[in-house]
C-alpha positions as CSV (number, residue, x, y, z in Angstrom):
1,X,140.7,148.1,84.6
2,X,143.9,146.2,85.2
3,X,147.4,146.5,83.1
4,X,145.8,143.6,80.8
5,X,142.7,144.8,80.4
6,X,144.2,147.9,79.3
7,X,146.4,146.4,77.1
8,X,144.0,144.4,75.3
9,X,141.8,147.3,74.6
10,X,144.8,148.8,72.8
11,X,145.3,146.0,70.5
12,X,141.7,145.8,70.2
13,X,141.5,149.6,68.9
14,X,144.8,148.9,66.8
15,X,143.1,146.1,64.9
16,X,140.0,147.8,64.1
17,X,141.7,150.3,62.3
18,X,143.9,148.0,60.6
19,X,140.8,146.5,59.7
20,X,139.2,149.2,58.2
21,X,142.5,150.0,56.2
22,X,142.6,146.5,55.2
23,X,138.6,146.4,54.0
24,X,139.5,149.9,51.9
25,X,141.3,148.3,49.4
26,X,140.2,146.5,46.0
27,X,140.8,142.9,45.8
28,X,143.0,144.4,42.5
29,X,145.3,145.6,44.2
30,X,145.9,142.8,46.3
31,X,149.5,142.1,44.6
32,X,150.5,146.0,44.2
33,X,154.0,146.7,46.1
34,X,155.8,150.2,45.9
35,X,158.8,148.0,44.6
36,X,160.3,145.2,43.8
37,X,161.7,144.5,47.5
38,X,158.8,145.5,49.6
39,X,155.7,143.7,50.9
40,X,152.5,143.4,48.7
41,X,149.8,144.5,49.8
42,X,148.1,141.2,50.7
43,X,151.5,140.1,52.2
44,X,151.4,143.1,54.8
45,X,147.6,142.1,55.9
46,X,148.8,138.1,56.5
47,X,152.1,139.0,57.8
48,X,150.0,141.0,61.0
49,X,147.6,138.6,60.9
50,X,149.8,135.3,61.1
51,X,151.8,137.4,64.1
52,X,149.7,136.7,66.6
53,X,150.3,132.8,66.5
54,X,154.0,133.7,66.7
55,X,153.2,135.9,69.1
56,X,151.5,134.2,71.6
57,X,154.1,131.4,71.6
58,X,156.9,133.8,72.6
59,X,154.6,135.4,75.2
60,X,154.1,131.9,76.9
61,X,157.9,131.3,76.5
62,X,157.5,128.4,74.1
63,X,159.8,127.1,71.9
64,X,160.2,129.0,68.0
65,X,163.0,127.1,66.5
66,X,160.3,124.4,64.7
67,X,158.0,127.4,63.7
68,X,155.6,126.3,61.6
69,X,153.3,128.6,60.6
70,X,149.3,127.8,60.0
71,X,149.2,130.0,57.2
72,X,151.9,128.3,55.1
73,X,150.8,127.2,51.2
74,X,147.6,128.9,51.9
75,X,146.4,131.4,49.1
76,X,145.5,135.0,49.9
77,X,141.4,135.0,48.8
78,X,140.1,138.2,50.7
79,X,140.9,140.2,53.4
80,X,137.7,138.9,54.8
81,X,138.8,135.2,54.3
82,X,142.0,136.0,56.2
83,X,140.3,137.7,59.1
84,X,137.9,134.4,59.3
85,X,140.8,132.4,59.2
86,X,142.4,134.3,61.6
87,X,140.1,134.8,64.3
88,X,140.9,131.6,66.5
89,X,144.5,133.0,66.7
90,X,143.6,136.2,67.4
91,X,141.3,135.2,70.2
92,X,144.1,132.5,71.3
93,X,146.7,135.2,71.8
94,X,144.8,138.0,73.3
95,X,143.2,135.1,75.8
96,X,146.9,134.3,77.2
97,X,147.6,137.9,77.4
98,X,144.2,138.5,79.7
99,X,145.5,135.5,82.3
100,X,148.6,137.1,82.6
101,X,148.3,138.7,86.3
102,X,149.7,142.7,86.7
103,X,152.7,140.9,88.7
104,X,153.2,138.9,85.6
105,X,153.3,141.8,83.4
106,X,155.6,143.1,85.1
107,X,158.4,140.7,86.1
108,X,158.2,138.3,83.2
109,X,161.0,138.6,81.0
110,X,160.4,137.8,77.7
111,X,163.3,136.9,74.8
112,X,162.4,137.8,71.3
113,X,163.5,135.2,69.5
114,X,164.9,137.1,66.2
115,X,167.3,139.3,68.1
116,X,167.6,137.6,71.9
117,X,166.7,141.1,73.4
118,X,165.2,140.4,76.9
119,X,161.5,142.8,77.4
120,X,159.8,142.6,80.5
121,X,156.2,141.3,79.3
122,X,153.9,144.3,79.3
123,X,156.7,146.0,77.3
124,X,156.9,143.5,75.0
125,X,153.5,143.3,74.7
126,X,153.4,147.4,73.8
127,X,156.0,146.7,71.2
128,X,153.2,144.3,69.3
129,X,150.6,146.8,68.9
130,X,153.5,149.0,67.8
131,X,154.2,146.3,65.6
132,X,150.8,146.6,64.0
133,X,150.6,150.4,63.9
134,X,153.9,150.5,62.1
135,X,152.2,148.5,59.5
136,X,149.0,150.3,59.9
137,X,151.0,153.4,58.5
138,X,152.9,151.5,55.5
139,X,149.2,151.0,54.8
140,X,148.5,154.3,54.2
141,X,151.1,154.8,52.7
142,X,150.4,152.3,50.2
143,X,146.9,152.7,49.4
144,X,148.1,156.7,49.2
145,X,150.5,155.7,46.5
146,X,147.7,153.4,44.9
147,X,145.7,156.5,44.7
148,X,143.0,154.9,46.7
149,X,140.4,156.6,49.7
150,X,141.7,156.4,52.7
151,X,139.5,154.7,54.8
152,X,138.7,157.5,57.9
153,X,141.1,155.7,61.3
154,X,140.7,158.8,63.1
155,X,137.7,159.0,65.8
């Protein structure tokens, strides 16, 4: 298995728990925050989702200052809507990241564009599915305050 291989199998196995956390809750509780400043529910699913278009434009050094995102003015249906409507990007992101070679990986230098902080690609790359898992544990967190199951993550 090389470095991208490996790294796609890690956002693969972050996704499909995310996925499972996202499927565990009620469509009624789409709009439920812990307060007034925080992410709903709903927002937290579309704002990992919608990433990985932003993503794979920084990871092929392209330009973010005219971000526009594919997601704006559309309503939140279902979490299964989302991941339908998501699955081109998805599959657009992690393709770029399995033609990157192991050289690539590892010499590119990547600048995020929110901070200007320079990340050699496969770091930056472990920083996304950090990204996710970070959100992955808000999750919990959330449908823990909701007094909702906890969909099972841990195999």
């Amino acid at each position: 298995m090389n470095l991208s291989e490996l790294i796609i199998l890690n956002f693969k196995e972050i996704r499909t728990r995310s996925i499972k956390l996202w499927k565990g809750l009620p469509e009624k509780y789409y709009n439920w925050k812990p307060d007034g400043k925080a992410m709903s529910a709903s927002a937290m699913i579309r704002h990992v989702l919608e990433a990985d278009y932003g993503w794979n434009i920084i990871i092929n050094q392209g330009d973010m200052s005219n971000y526009k995102t594919p997601w704006k003015n559309r309503p939140f249906i279902s979490v299964d809507d989302e991941l339908e409507f998501a699955k081109p990007y998805r599959r657009q992101f992690l393709e770029s990241v399995r033609h990157f070679s192991d050289t690539e990986l590892n010499e590119t230098e990547i600048v995020h564009p929110g901070n200007g902080e320079k990340k050699i690609l496969a770091k930056y790359l472990l920083r996304i599915g950090y990204h996710e898992s970070v959100h992955a544990g808000q999750f919990l967190s959330y449908l823990r305050a909701m007094k909702i199951d906890r969909p099972e993550i841990w195999d």
